[in-house]
N, C-alpha and C positions, 0 to 999 in steps of 0.2 A: 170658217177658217179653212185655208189649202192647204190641209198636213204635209202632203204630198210635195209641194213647191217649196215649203218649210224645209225639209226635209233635205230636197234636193239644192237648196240654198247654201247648205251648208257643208251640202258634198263638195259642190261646186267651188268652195272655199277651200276646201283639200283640209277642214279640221275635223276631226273626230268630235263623238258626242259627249266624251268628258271634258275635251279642249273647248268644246263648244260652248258645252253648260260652266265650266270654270272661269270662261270670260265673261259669259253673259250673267255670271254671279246668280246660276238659278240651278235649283238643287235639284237633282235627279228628280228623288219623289214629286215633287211638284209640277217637272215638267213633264212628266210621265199622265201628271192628272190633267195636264193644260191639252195635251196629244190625245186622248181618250174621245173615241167617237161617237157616245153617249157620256150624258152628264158631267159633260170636259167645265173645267174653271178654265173662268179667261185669262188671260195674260193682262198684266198691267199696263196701265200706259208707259212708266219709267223700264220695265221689262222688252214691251214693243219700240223703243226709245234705241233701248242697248243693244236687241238685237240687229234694227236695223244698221246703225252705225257699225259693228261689228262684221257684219255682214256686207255693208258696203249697196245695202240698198236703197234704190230707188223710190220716193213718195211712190209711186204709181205699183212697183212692185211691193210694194211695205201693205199699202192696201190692197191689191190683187191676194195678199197672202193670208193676212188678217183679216179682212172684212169679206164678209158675204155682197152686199150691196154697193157698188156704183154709185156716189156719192156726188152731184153736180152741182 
């Protein structure tokens, strides 16, 4: 996962990360544990779902941001 692009996804949006996490209906703690750069939980699909449309992203950036591997 690109925390980093995650991240700047949502700067990019001009929302904050209580506005962020309040839309994408995901709870600090959690997302705190999903960001975690050892022993991170993943995101759910219906979580990667919401933030994409929320975010207005792209298949290709949804997976650049979520997935490690290039998928053909």
């Amino acid at each position: 996962m690109n925390r980093n692009r995650l991240r700047a996804a949502i700067a990019m949006k001009g929302l904050t990360m209580g506005a962020f996490l309040e839309r994408a209906k995901i709870a600090p703690a959690s997302f705190s544990r999903k960001m975690r750069e050892e022993n991170a939980v993943e995101f759910t699909r219906a979580e990667i779902e919401r933030i994409k449309d929320l975010l207005e992203l792209s298949n290709e950036e949804m997976c650049e941001i979520f997935f490690d591997e290039k998928v053909s």
